[in-house]
C-alpha positions as CSV (number, residue, x, y, z in Angstrom):
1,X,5.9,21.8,-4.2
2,X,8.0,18.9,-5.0
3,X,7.6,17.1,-8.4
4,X,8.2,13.8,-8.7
5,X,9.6,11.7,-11.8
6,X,8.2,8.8,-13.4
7,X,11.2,6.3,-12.3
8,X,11.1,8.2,-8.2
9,X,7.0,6.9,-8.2
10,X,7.9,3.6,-9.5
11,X,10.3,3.2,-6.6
12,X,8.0,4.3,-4.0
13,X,5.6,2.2,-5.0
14,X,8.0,-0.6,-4.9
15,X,9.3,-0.2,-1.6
16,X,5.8,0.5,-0.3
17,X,4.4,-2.8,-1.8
18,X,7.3,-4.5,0.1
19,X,6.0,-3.4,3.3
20,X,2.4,-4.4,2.8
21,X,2.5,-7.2,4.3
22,X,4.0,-5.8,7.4
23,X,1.9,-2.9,7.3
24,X,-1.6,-5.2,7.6
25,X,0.6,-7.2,10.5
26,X,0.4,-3.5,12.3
27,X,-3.1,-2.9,11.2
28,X,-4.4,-6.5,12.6
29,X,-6.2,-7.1,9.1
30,X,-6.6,-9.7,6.3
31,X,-5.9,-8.7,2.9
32,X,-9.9,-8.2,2.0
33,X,-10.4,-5.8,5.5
34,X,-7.6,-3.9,4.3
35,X,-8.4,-3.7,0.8
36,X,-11.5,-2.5,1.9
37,X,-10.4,0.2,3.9
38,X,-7.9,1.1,0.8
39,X,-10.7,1.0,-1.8
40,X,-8.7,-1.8,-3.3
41,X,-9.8,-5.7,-4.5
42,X,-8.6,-8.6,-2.0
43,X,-7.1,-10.1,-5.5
44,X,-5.3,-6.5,-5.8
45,X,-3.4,-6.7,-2.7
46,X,-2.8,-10.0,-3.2
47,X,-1.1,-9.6,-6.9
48,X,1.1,-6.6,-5.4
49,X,2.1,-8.8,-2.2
50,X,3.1,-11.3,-3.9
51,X,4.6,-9.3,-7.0
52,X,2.2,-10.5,-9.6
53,X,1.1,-7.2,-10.3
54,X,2.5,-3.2,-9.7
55,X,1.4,-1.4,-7.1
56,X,-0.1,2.3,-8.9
57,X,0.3,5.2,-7.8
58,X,-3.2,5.7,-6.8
59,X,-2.8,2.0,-4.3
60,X,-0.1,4.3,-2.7
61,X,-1.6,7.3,-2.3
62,X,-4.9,5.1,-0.7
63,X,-1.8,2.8,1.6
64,X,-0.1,6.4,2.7
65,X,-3.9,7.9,3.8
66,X,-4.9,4.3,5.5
67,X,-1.6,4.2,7.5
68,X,-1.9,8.2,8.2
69,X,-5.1,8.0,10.3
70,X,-3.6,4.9,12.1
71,X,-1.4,4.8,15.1
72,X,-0.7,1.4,15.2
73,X,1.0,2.1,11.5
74,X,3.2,4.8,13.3
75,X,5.6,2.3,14.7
């Protein structure tokens, strides 16, 4: 089992909610659709797009499952 650290989630989460907006380019869908399929606000993907707000740990773990079950993601 690995254990991450407070500081090694923070940058994953970073990186991650630097590629959302790619990642809903691969997925075909608008912020809502994909907030949607995340369990996530429109207004939440919109604050971590455009940095207004942190992306949890939670939002990645939802991103990580959304992108899992999608081919088009695997590019």
């Amino acid at each position: 089992m690995v254990t991450l650290s407070v500081e090694e989630k923070r940058a994953m989460c970073q990186t991650l909610a630097e590629h959302l907006p790619k990642i809903r380019e691969l997925l075909g869908t608008t912020q809502e659709t994909f907030g949607d399929l995340c369990g996530l606000s429109r207004i939440t993907i919109s604050r971590i797009e455009n940095g207004s707000a942190r992306m949890k740990w939670s939002h990645l773990t939802s991103v990580l499952f959304v992108c899992a079950i999608n081919r088009r993601t695997k590019e």
